[in-house]
C-alpha positions in Angstrom: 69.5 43.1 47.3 69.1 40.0 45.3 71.2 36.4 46.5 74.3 36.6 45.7 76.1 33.5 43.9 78.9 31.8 46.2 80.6 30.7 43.3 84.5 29.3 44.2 84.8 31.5 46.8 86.0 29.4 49.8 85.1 32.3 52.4 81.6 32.7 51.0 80.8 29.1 51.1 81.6 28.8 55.1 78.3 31.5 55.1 76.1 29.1 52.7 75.2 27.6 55.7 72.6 25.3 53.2 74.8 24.7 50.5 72.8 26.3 48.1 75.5 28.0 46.0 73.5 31.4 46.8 74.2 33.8 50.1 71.4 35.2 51.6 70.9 39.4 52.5 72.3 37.8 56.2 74.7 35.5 55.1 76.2 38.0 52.8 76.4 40.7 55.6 78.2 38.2 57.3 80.4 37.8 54.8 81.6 41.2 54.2 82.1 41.7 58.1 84.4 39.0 58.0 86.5 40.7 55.7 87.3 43.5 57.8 88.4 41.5 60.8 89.5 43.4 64.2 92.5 42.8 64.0 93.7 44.4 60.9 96.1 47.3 60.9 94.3 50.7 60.1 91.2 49.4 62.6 94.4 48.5 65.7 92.0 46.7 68.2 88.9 48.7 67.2 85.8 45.8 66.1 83.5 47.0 63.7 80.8 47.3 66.2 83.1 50.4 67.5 83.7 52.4 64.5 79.4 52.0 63.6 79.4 54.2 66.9 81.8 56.8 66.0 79.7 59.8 65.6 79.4 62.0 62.4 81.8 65.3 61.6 80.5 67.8 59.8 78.7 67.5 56.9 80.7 64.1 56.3 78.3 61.2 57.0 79.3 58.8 60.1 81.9 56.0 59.6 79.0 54.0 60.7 77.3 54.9 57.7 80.4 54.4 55.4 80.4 51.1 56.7 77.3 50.1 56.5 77.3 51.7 52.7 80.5 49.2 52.4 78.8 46.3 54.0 75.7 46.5 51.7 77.5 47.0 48.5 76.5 44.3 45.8 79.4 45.4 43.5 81.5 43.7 46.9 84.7 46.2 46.6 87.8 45.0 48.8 88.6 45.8 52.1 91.3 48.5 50.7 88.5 50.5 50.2 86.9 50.3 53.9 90.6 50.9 54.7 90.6 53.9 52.3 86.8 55.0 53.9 88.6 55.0 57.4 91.6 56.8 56.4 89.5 59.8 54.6 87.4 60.6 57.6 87.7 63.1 59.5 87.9 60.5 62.8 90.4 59.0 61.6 92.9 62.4 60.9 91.5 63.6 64.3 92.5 59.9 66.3 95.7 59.3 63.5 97.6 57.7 65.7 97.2 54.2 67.8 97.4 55.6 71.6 94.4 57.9 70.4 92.2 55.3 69.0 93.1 52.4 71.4 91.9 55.7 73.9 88.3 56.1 72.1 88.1 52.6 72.2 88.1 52.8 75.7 86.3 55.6 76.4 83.4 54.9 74.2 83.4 51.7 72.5 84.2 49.3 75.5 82.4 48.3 79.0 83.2 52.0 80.9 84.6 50.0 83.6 87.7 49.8 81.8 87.4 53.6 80.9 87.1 54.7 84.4 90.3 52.6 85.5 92.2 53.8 82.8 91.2 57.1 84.1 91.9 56.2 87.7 95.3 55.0 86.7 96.0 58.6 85.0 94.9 60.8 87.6 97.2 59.5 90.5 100.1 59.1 87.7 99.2 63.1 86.7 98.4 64.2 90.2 102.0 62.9 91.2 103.7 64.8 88.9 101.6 67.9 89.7 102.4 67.6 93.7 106.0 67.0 92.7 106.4 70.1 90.7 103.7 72.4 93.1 101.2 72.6 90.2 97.4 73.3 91.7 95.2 71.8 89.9 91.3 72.1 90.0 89.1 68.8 89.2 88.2 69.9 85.8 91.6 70.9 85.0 93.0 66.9 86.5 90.4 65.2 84.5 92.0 67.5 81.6 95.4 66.2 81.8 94.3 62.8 82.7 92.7 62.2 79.3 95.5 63.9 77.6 98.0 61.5 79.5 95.6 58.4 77.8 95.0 59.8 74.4 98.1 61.8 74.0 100.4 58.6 75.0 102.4 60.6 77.5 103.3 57.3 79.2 105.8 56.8 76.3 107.8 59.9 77.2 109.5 60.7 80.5 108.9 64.5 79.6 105.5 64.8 78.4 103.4 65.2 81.3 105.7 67.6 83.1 106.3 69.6 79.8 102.1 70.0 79.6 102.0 71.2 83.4 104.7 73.7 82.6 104.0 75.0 79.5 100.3 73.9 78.8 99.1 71.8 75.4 97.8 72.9 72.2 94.4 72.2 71.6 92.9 68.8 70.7 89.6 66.9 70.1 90.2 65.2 73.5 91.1 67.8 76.0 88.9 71.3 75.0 88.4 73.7 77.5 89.4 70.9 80.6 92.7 72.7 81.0 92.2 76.0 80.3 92.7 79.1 82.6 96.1 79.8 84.9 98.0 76.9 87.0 98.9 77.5 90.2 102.2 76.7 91.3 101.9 77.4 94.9 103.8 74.5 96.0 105.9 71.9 95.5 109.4 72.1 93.3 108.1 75.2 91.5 107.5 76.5 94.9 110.4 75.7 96.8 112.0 77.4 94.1 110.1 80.4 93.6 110.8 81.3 97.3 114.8 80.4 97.2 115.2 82.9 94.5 112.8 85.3 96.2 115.2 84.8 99.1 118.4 85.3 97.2 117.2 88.3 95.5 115.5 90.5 98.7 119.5 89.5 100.3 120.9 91.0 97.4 119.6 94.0 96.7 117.8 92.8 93.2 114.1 93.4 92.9 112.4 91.0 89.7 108.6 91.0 89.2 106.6 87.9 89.6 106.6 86.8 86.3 110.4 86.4 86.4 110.4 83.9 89.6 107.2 82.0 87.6 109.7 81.4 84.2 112.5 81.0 85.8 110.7 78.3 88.5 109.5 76.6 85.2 112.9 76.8 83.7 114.1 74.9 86.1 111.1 72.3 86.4 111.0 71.4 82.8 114.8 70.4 82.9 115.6 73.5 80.5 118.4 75.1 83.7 118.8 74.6 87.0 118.1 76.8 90.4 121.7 77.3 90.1 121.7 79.0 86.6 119.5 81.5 88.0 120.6 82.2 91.7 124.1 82.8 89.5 122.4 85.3 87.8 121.1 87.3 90.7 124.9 87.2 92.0 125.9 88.4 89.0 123.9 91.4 88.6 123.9 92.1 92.7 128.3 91.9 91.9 127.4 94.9 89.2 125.3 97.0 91.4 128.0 96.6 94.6 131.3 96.1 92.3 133.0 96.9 95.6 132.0 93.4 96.6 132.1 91.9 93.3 134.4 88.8 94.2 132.3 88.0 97.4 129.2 88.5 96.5 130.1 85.8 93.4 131.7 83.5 95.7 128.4 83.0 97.8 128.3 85.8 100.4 125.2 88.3 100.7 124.9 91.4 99.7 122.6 92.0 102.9 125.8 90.2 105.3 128.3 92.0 103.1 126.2 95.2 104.3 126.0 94.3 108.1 128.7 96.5 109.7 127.3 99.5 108.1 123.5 98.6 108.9 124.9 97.9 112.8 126.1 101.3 112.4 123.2 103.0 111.4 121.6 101.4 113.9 123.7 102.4 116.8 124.5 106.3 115.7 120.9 106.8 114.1 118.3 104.3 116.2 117.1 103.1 112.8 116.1 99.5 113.2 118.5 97.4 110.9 114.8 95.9 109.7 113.5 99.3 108.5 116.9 100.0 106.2 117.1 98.8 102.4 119.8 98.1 100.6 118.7 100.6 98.2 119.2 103.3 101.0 121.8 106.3 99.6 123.4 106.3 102.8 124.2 102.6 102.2 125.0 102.5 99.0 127.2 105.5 99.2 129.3 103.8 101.6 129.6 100.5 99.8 130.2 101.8 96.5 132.5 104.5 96.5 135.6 105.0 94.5 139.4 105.8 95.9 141.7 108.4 94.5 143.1 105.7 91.6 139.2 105.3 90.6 138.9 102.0 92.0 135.8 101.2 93.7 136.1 100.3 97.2 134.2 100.1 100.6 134.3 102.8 103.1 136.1 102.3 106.3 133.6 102.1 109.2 135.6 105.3 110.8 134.8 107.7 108.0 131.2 106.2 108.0 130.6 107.1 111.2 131.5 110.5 110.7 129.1 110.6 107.8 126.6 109.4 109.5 126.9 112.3 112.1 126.9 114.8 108.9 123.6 113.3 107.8 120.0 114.8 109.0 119.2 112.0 110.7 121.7 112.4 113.1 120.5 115.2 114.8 116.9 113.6 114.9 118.6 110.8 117.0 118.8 109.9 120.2 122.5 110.1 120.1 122.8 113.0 118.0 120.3 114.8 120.5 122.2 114.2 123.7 125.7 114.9 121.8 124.6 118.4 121.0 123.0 118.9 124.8 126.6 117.6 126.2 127.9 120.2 123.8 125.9 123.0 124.6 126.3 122.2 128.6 130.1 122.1 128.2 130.2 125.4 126.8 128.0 127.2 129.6 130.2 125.1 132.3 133.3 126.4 130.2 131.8 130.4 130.5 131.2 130.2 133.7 127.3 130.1 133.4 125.7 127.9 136.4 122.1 126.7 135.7 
């Protein structure tokens, strides 16, 4: 590239640095470089030196190339059209947004000093959050998050990072694979209150599959209900299956304490440990969900349940039902006159 003539232009004579009225190839690299200063809007706090490092995508040739291409151009187009160059590339509609850019900046453009604080910062604020809500998470997948906290700007939304821990996060140029596989919410909120409903449920006669306790823990995690909403649902399908104890069981009580008098029962006339009977048994649920003559349902009385208990199978295999009969049988010789 020939000299180019400085003419009037007040910028290109600060770079005719011997007043010759001509720019050198330097001087007029110089030049152009000035015109797209660091602090200009599309480039946020990214220097020029940064984007000549962003890597090529594609087929497309690097920004650096583009702006070296722009930098070198004796036909000396504006800086719209660097701005233009930036906006087309595929960089720029992958990292469209400042906390992404000011994040590559970081990461690769800067001294990695201040990338591996950032990343510090982000792991302790994700790793909170994570321990709070009982998420596991293995190194690869914290590193994950981490970046996605800095590149994602999740520190400009209360919900973001516990949202992403719940639910997961779609798939972008700055998290990959870190993230993927299962979460393990052992622990924690999620935890806590996976085993309260567990608790609440086994009490009340309802049986759910994992899967429910996970969603429902998440539910409650992400904001979306509370424990409450879901331990009123157990109660409310427990008050179906025992509609005896409907207004009970929907004000708080067990289904298991509800069940208590009858269990003690089977216990005593039977010898069946109270531990070994479900609330599921037919026995049980025969007593506690019967109707009366106006088709009402209603409990038994603990009377008639004995008697039923004595009618059942079991009873004979008892202890009690076996010493009954022997009393029975030796009353009858006595009363005949046998002696033995």
């Amino acid at each position: 590239m020939a000299k180019v003539p400085v003419g009037d232009d007040p910028t290109k004579k600060r770079f005719d640095r011997n007043n010759s009225g001509m720019l050198s190839v330097i001087e007029y690299r110089k030049y152009r470089e000035s015109l797209a200063p660091a602090q200009m809007v599309i480039l946020e706090n990214l220097t020029l030196d940064a984007l000549r490092k962003i890597p090529s995508y594609g087929d497309e040739p690097s920004l650096g190339e583009q702006i070296e291409a722009w930098i070198n151009d004796p036909l000396e187009p504006s800086t719209d059209v660097l701005v233009q160059i930036i906006k087309n590339s595929k960089w720029y509609e992958t990292y469209n947004f400042a906390e992404a850019r000011n994040a590559w900046r970081l990461e690769f453009a800067s001294d990695p000093g201040e990338w591996e604080n950032e990343m510090r910062g982000a792991r302790g604020v994700v790793q909170a959050e994570a321990t709070r809500l009982g998420v596991q998470l293995t190194e690869q997948q914290l590193d994950g998050f981490s970046r996605a906290w800095i590149y994602e700007g999740w520190s400009k939304d209360a919900n973001a990072l516990r949202n992403a821990l719940m639910s997961g996060v779609e798939e972008s140029p700055w998290v990959e694979s870190a993230i993927a596989g299962t979460l393990d919410y052992a622990k924690g909120l999620m935890g806590d209150t996976i085993d309260s409903l567990r608790d609440l449920a086994y009490n009340n006669g309802m049986q759910y599959d994992e899967s429910w306790f996970q969603e429902a823990a998440k539910s409650v995690a992400s904001g979306l209900s509370t424990a409450e909403d879901w331990e009123r649902e157990i109660r409310k399908q427990a008050a179906g299956y025992y509609p005896a104890f409907a207004d009970q069981i929907n004000a708080g009580m067990n289904v298991r304490a509800l069940a208590s008098p009858y269990m003690q029962r089977m216990e005593r006339l039977w010898g069946v440990p109270m531990t070994t009977i479900g609330l599921d048994d037919p026995t049980l649920l025969m007593a506690m969900g019967g109707k009366n003559e106006g088709g009402d349902f209603t409990a038994m009385n603990l009377s008639d349940f004995d008697n039923m208990l004595r009618q059942d199978p079991r009873w004979d295999n008892s202890d009690n039902g076996k010493n009954t009969l022997l009393n029975g049988i030796d009353s009858f010789l006595k009363s005949g006159g046998f002696k033995y």
